[in-house]
C-alpha positions in Angstrom: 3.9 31.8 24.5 3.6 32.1 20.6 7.1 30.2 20.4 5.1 27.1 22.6 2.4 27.4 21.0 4.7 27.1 17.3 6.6 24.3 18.5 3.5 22.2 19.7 2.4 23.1 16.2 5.7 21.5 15.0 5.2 18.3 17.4 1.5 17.9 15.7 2.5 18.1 12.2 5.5 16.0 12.3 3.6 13.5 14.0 0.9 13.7 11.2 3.4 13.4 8.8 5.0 10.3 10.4 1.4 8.4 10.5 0.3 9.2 7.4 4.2 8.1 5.6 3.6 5.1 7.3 0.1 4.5 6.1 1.5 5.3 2.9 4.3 2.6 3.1 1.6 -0.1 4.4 -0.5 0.8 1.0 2.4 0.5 -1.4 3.3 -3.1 0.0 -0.4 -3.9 -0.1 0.1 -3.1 -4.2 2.8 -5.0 -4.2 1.1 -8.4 -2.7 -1.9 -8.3 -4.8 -0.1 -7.1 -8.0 1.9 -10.5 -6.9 -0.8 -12.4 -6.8 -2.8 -11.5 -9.7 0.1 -12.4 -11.5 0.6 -15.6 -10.4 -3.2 -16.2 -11.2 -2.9 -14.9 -14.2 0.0 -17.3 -15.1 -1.7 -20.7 -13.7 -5.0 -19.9 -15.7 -2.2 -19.6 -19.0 -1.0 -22.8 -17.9 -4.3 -24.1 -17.1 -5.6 -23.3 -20.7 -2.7 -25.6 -22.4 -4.0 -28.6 -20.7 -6.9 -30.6 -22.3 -10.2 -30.3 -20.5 -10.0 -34.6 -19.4 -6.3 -33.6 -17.3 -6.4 -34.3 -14.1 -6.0 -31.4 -12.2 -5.6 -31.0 -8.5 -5.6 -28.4 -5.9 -3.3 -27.9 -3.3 -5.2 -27.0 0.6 -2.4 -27.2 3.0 0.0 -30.1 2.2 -2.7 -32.1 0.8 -3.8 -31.9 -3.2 -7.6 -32.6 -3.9 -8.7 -33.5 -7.1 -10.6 -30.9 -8.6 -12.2 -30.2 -12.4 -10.0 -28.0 -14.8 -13.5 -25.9 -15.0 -13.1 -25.8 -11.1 -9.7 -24.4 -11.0 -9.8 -21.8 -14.1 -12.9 -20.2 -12.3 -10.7 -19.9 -9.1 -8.0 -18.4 -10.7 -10.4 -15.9 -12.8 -11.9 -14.6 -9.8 -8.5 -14.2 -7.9 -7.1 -12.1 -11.1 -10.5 -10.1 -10.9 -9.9 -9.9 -7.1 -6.7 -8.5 -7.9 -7.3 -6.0 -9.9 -10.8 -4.6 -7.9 -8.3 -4.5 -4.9 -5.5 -3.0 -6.7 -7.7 0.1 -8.2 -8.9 0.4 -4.1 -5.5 0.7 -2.8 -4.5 3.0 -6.0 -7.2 5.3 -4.5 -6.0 5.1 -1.0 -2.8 5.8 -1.8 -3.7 9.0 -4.0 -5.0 10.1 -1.2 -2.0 9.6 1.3 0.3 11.4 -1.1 -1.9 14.2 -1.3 -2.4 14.4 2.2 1.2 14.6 2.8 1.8 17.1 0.2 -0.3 18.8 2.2 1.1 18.2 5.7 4.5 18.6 4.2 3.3 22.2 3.4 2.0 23.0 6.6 5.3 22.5 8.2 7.0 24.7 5.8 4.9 27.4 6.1 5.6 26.8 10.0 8.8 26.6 9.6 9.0 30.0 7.1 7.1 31.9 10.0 9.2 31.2 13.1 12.8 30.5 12.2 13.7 30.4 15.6 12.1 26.9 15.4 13.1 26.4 12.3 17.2 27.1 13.9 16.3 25.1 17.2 15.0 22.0 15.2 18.6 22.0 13.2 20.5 22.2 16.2 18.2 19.7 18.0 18.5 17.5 15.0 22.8 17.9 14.6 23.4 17.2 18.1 
């Protein structure tokens, strides 16, 4: 009964452990997007700030480029950056949280694991074969 009752334990916290790795995975690439994308507003406003303020400037929607003021354009790219950067301190959080919450699942399945190791045998052998 107890040994059911350890591996249904086991079951649980392994499948914790896979959601929340994989939450943690979909976080980090999240970084990685924004991080990308700040940067590349960060580098058209440089650009942006060589040209004169009487340069035609123009915005690409789709596969069409409207003309729009530099003004226009440098305010877009500001608020992007800033975008950037609110969303990358969010996801920071997030994922602060996921790695703590897995420190702490990954715990609970060692001190599973140090209290039966009949499961702790079973789960090698289930895993070698």
């Amino acid at each position: 009964m107890a040994d059911e009752a350890n591996r249904t334990a086991f079951v649980e916290i392994q499948g914790r452990m896979i959601e929340t790795t994989g939450k943690l995975k979909q976080v980090q690439t999240q970084i990685r997007n924004k991080e990308t994308e700040k940067k590349r507003a960060y580098l058209t406003m440089e650009e942006l700030k060589q040209l004169s303020d009487d340069t035609n400037t123009y915005k690409a929607i789709g596969r069409t480029f409207v003309l729009e003021p530099k003004a226009v354009l440098m305010n877009e790219q500001e608020q992007k950056f800033k975008d950037g950067e609110t969303a990358i301190a969010s996801l920071q959080t997030s994922k602060e949280y996921l790695e703590k919450h897995l420190a702490e699942v990954e715990n609970n399945l060692r001190e599973l694991l140090q209290q039966d190791p009949g499961l702790a045998r079973q789960i090698m052998t289930m895993s070698v074969a």
